[in-house]
C-alpha positions as CSV (number, residue, x, y, z in Angstrom):
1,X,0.0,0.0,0.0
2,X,1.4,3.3,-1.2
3,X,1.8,6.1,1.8
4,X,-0.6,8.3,-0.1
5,X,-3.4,5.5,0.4
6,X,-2.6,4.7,3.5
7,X,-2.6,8.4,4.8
8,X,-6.0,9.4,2.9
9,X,-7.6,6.1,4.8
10,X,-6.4,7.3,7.7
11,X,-7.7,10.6,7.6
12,X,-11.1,9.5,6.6
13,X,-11.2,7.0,9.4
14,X,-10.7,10.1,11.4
15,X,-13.0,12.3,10.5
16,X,-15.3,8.7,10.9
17,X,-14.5,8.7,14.2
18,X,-15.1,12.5,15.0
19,X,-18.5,12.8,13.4
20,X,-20.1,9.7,15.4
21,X,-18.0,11.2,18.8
22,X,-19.7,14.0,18.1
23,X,-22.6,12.6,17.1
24,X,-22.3,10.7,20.7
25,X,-22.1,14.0,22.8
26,X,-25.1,15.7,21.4
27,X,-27.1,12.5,22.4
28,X,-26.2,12.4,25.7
29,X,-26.0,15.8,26.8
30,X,-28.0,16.5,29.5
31,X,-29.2,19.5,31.4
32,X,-26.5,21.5,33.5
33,X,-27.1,21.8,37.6
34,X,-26.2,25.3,38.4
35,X,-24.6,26.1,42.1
36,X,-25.2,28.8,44.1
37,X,-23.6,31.9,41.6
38,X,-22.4,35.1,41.5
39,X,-24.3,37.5,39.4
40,X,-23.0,40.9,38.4
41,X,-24.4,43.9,37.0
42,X,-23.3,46.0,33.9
43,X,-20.8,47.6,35.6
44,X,-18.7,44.3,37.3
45,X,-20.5,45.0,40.6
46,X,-21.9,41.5,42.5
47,X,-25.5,41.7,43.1
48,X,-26.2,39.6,46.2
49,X,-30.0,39.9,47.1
50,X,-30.9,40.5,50.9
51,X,-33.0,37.3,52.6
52,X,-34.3,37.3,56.3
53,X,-34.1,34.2,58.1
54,X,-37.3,33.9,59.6
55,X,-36.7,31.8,61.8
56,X,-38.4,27.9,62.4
57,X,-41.4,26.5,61.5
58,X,-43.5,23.3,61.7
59,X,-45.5,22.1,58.4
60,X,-48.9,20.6,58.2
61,X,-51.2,22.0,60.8
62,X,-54.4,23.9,60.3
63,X,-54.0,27.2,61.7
64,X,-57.7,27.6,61.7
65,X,-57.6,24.7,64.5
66,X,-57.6,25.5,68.0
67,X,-54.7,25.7,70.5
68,X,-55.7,22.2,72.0
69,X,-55.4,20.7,68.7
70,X,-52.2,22.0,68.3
71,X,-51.1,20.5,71.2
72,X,-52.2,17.1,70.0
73,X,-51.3,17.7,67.1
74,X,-47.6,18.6,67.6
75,X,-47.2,15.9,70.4
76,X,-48.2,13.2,67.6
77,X,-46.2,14.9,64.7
78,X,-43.0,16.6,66.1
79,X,-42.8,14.9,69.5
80,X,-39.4,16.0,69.9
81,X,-38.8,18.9,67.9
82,X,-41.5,21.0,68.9
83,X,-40.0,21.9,72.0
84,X,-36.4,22.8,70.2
85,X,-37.8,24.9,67.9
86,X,-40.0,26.1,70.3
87,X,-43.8,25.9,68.8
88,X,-46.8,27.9,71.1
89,X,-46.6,26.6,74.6
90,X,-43.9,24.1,74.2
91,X,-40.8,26.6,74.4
92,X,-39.0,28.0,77.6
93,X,-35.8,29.8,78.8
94,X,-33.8,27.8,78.1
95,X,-34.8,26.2,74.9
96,X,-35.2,29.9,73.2
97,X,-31.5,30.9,74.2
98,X,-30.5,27.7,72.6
99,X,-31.6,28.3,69.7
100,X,-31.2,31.9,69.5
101,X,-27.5,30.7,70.0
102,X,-27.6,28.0,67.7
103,X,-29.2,30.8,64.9
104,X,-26.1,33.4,66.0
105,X,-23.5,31.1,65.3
106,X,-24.3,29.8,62.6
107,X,-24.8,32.7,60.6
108,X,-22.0,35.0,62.0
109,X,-19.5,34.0,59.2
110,X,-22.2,32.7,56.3
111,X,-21.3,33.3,53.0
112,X,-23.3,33.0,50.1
113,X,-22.7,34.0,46.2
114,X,-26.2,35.2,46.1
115,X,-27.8,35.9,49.0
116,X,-26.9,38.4,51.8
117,X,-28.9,37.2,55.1
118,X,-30.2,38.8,58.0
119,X,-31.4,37.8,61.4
120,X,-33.4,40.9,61.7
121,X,-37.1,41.3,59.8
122,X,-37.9,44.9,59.2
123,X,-41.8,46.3,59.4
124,X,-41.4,46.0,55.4
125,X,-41.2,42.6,55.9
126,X,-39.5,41.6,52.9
127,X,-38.3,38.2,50.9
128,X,-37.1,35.5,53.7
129,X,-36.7,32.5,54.5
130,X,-37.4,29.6,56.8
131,X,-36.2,26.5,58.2
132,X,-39.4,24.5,58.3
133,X,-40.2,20.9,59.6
134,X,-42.4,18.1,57.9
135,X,-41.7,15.0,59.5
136,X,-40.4,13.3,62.3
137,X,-40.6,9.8,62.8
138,X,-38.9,7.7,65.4
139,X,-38.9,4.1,65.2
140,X,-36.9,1.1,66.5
141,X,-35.3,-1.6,64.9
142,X,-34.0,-5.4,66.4
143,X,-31.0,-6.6,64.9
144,X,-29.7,-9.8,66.9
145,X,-30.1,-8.9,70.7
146,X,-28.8,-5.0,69.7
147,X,-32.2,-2.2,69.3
148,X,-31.3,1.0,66.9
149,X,-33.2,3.8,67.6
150,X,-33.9,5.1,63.8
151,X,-34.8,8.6,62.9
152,X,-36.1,9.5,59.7
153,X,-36.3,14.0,59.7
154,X,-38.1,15.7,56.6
155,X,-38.4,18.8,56.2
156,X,-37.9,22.4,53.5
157,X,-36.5,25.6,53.2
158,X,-38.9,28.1,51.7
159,X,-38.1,30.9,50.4
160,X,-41.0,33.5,50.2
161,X,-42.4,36.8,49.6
162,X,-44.2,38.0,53.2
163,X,-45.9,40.9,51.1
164,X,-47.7,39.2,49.0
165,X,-47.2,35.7,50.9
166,X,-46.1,33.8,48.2
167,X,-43.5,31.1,48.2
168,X,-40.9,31.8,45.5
169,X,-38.8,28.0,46.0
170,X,-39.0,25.3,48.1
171,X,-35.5,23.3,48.9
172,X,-36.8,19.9,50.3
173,X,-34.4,17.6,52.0
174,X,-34.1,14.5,53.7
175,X,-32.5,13.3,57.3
176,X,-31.7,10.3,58.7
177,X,-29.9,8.4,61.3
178,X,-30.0,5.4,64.0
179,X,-27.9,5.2,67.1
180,X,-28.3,2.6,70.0
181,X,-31.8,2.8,71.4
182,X,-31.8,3.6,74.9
183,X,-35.2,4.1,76.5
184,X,-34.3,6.3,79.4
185,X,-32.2,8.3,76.9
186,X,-34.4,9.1,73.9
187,X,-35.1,12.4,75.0
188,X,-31.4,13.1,75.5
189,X,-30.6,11.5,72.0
190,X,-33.4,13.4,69.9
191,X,-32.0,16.7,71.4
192,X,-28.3,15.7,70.2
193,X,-29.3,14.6,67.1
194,X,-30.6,18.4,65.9
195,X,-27.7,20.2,67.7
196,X,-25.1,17.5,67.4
197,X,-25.7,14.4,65.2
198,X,-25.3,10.9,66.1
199,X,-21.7,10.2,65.9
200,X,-18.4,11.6,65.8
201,X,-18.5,12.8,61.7
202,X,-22.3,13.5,62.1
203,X,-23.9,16.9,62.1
204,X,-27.5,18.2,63.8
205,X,-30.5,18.3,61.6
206,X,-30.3,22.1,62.2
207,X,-27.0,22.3,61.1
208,X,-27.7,20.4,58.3
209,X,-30.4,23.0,57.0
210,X,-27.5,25.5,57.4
211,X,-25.5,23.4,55.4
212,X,-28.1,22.9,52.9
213,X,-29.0,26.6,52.4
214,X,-25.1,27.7,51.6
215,X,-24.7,24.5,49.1
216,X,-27.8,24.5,47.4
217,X,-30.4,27.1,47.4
218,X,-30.2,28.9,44.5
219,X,-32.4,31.5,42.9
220,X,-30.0,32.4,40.1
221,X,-33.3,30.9,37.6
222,X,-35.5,33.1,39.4
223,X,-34.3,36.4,39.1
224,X,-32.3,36.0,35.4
225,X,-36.3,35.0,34.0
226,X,-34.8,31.4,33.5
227,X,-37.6,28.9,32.1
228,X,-37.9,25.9,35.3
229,X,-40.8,23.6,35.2
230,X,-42.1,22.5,38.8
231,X,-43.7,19.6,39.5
232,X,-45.5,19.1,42.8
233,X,-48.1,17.1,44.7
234,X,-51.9,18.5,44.2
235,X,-54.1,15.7,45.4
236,X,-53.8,12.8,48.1
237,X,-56.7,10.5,48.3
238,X,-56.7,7.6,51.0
239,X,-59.1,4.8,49.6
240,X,-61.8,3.3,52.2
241,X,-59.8,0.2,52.9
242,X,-57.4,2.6,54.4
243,X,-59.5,4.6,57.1
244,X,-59.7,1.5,59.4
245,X,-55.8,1.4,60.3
246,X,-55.8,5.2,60.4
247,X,-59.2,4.9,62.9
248,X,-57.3,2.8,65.0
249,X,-53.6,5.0,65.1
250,X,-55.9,7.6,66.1
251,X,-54.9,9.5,63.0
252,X,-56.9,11.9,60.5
253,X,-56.8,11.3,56.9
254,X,-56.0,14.9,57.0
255,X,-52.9,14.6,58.7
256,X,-51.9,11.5,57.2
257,X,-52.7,12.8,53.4
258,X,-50.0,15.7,54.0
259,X,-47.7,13.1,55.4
260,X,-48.0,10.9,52.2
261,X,-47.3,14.2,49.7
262,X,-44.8,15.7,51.6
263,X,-42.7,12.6,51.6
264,X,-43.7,12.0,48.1
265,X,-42.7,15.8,47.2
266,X,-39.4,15.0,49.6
267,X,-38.4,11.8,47.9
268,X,-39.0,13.1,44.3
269,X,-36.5,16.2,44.8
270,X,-33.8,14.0,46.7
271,X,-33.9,11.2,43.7
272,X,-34.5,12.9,40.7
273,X,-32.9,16.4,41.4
274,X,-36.4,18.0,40.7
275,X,-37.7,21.8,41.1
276,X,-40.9,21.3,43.4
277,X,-43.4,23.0,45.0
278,X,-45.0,22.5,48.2
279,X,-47.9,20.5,49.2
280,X,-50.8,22.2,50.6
281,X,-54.8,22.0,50.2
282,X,-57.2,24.4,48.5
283,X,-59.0,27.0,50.2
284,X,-62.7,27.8,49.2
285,X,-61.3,29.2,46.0
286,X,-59.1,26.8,45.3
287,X,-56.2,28.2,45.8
288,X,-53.5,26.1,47.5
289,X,-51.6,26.9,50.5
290,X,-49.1,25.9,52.9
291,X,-50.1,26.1,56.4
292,X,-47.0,27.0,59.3
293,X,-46.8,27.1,62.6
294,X,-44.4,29.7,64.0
295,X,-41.4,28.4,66.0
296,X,-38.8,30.6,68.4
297,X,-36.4,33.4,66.6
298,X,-38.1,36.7,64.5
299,X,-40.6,35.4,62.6
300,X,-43.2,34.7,65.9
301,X,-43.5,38.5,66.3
302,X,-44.3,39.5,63.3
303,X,-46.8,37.0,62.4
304,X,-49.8,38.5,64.0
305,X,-52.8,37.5,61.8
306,X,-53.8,34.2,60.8
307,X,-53.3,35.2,57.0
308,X,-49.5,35.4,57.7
309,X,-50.0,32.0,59.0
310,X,-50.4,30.9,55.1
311,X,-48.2,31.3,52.3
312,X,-49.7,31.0,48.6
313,X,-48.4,27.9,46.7
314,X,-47.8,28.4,43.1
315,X,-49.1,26.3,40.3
316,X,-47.0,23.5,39.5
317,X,-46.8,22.6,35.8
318,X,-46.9,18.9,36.4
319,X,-49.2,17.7,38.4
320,X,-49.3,14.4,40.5
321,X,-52.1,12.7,42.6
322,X,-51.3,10.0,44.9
323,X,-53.9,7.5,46.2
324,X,-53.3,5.2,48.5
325,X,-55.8,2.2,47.6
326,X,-55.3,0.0,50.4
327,X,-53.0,-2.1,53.4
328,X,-52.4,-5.1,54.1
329,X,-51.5,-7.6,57.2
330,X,-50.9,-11.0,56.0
331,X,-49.8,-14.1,58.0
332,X,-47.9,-16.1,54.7
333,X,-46.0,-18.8,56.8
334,X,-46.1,-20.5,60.2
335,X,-43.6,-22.8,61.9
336,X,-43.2,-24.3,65.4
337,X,-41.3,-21.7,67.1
338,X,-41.8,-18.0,64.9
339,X,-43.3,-16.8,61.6
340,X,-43.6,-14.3,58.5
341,X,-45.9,-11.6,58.6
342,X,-46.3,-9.5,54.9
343,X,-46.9,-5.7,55.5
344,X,-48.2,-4.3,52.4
345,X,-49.2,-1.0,50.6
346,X,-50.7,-0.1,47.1
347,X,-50.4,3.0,45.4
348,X,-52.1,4.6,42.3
349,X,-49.8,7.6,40.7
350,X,-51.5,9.7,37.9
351,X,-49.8,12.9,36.5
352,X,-51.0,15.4,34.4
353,X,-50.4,18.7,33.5
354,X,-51.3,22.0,35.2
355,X,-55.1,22.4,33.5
356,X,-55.7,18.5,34.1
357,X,-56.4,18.5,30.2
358,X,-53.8,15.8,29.8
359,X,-52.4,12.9,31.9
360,X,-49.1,12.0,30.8
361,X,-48.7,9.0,33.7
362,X,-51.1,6.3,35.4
363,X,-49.8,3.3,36.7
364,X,-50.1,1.5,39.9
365,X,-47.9,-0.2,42.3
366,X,-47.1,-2.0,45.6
367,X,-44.8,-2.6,48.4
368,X,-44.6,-5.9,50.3
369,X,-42.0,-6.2,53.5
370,X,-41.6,-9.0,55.5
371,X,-41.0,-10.0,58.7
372,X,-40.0,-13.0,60.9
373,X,-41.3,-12.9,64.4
374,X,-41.8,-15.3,67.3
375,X,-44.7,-17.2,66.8
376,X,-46.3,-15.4,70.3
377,X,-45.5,-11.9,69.2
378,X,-48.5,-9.7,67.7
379,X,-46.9,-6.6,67.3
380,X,-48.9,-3.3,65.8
381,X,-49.0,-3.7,62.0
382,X,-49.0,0.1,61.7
383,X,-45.3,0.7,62.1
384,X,-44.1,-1.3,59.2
385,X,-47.5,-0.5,57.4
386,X,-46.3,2.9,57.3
387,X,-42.9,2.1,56.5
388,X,-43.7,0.1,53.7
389,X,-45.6,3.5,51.6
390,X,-42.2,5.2,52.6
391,X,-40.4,2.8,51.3
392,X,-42.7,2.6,48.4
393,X,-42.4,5.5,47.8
394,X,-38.9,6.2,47.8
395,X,-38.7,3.5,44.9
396,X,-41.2,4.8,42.7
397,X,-39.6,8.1,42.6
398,X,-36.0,6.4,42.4
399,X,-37.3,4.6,39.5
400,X,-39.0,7.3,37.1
401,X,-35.5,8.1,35.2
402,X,-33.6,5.0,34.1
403,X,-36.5,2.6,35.9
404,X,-34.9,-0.9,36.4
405,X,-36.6,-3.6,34.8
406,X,-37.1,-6.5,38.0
407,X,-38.6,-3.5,40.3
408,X,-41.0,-2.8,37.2
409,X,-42.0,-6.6,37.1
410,X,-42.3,-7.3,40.9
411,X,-43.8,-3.6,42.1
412,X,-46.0,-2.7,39.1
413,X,-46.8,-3.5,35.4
414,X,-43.1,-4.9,34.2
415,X,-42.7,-3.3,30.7
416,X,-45.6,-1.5,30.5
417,X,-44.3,0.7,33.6
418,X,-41.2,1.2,32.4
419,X,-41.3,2.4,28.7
420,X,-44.6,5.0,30.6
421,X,-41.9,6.1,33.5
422,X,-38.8,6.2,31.3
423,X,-41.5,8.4,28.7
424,X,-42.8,10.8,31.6
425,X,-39.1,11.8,32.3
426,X,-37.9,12.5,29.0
427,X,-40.7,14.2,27.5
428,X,-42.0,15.9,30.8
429,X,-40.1,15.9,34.2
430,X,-37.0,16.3,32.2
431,X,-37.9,20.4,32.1
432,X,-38.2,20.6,36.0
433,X,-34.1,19.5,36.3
434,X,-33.6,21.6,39.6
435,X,-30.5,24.4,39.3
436,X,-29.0,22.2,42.0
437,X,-27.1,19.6,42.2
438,X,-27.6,15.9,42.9
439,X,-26.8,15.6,46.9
């Protein structure tokens, strides 16, 4: 072969090579996170934009309740935290220095590309933010002859306007940790775990929204006029098999329905990285809104109507309703000395966008945990009932990008359920990709 030929083939096997490399990166490009940025004006200047922090809050209550409920209400939802962030009538000395300190400290040196943040909220009551608190659920596991206490913390930080009452962005995020379970010591344990963290690498839960805030919140789409989709949580429903179990917790549907779509709304940020917007049910008109109750620091003072108690929820452009068609406690096997109990959930998903003209997604699926126990031991089914929709869950919205085959087969419709997940991604939930990144 002459060295003229065998140059010219190898400079078309190059230019082979480049075109389908190049044809390879414009197939898998994907959508950019953005971090916390600078921005500048014209004339090189930063532009950081001023934030109160607001202080703590607590999700989920209806303000229009009475104080009694509250009290019952807060002892069932945020056993623990309601007296460090101090809620109404839970709060004393002691517990409001602590986290007045706590709220000093950690923003004495903040830094943020964006944001400038103050602890002090001026009778214009401008943009802020707060801290707030879904979830808190404390359970115990038995591995061997060890118990783990486990703690599973969910919670947000919104970002509103207090003039017009309006939430701009929600952040959420999830928590969790386990520790030996010490029953004269859980008290002790749940107040380490926000201050401290379980463990010597660890860090609180309220340091962690700290830590969340300077990493991830980023508004940079908001003010540059940036196109983000939102997807959010509109409708819970809790089918009639359901209502028995909840009768018998001594639990409202209510309470239980915002549980389900802020975990739901939780887990779908966490896995797929999405812009959300809060859950929160319709007024008369039927516009949504998220419901707070004030903890310690500024914002208590200056919420003095109920109508500050409310922030206005946004439309979200995709729109998902959750309902939760029934659970199940099922003896499958019996032996001489223990046996296996099934704890199961089922789950109907439907999404659609904002007008409800279309439903891009409708599929349903299940969750099915086991457990071996002494053959003597009835324990309440409602503990790993419960766990089982987290669980559930967590693997639906896990699943929607990139859904794995098995988990399509055993937990829904196989093939079916994955070509109408992997489908919903790409063509919809693909254009609510977060400015954040994965964390």
């Amino acid at each position: 072969m002459s060295s003229v030929r065998f140059k010219l083939i190898i400079y078309l096997i190059s230019i082979f090579v480049l075109f389908f490399a190049g044809c390879t990166t414009i197939s898998t490009t994907t959508k950019e996170a953005r971090r916390p940025q600078a921005r500048f004006d014209l004339s090189g200047k930063q532009i950081n934009e001023k934030l109160s922090f607001a202080g703590f809050v607590a999700t989920g209550f209806d303000q229009n309740a009475s104080n009694e409920q509250l009290e019952q209400w807060g002892d069932k939802n945020l056993k623990f935290g309601q007296y460090i962030i101090n809620l109404p009538g839970k709060d004393n000395n002691q517990s409001r220095e602590k986290l007045q300190s706590f709220i000093n400290l950690a923003f004495e040196n903040f830094s943020h590309p964006e944001i400038d943040v103050s602890l002090k909220l001026s009778g214009a009551k401008p943009k802020a933010f707060v801290f707030a608190i879904d979830e808190e659920r404390i359970t115990t596991e038995k591995i061997g002859n060890d118990e783990t206490l486990v703690a599973d913390l969910a919670g947000q930080i919104i970002v509103f306007d207090w003039k017009d009452r309006l939430v701009l962005a929600s952040y959420p995020l999830i928590f969790s940790a386990k520790d030996v379970y010490d029953p004269k010591k859980i008290e002790q344990k749940m107040n380490q775990l926000y201050y401290a963290g379980w463990g010597e690498d660890s860090i609180g839960f309220l340091d962690y929204f700290v830590k969340y805030l300077k990493e991830k919140v980023s508004l940079t789409f908001y003010y540059d006029g940036l196109s983000v989709n939102k997807a959010g949580v509109e409708n819970v429903v809790i089918e009639a098999k359901v209502l028995p179990f909840l009768m018998k917790e001594n639990i409202s549907s209510g309470d239980y329905k915002q549980k389900l779509a802020q975990r739901f709304t939780a887990y779908l940020a966490k896995n797929q990285n999405l812009a959300m917007v809060p859950y929160g049910f319709a007024d008369e008109k039927g516009q949504r809104k998220l419901s707070i109750v004030p903890g310690g620091s500024a914002m208590a003072g200056l919420f003095e109507d109920n109508s500050a108690n409310e922030l206005i929820i946004p439309k979200a452009d995709y729109v998902f309703d959750i309902y939760l068609e029934s659970l199940k406690e099922v003896e499958v096997e019996r032996g001489n000395v223990d046996k296996v109990m099934a704890y199961a959930s089922f789950l109907k998903v439907t999404v659609s966008d904002s007008a409800r003209s279309t439903v891009f997604f409708e599929d349903e699926f299940k969750k099915i945990l086991t457990r071996h126990l002494p053959i003597d031991f009835n324990p309440n089914p409602w503990r790993w009932l419960d766990y089982s929709t987290i669980i559930m869950i967590d693997d639906i919205t896990r699943n929607i990008n990139n859904p794995d085959p098995k988990w399509c087969k055993d937990q829904s419709n196989g093939t079916k359920t994955k070509r109408a997940l992997q489908n919903l991604y790409d063509s919809q939930l693909s254009t609510c990709l977060s400015p954040l990144p994965s964390y």
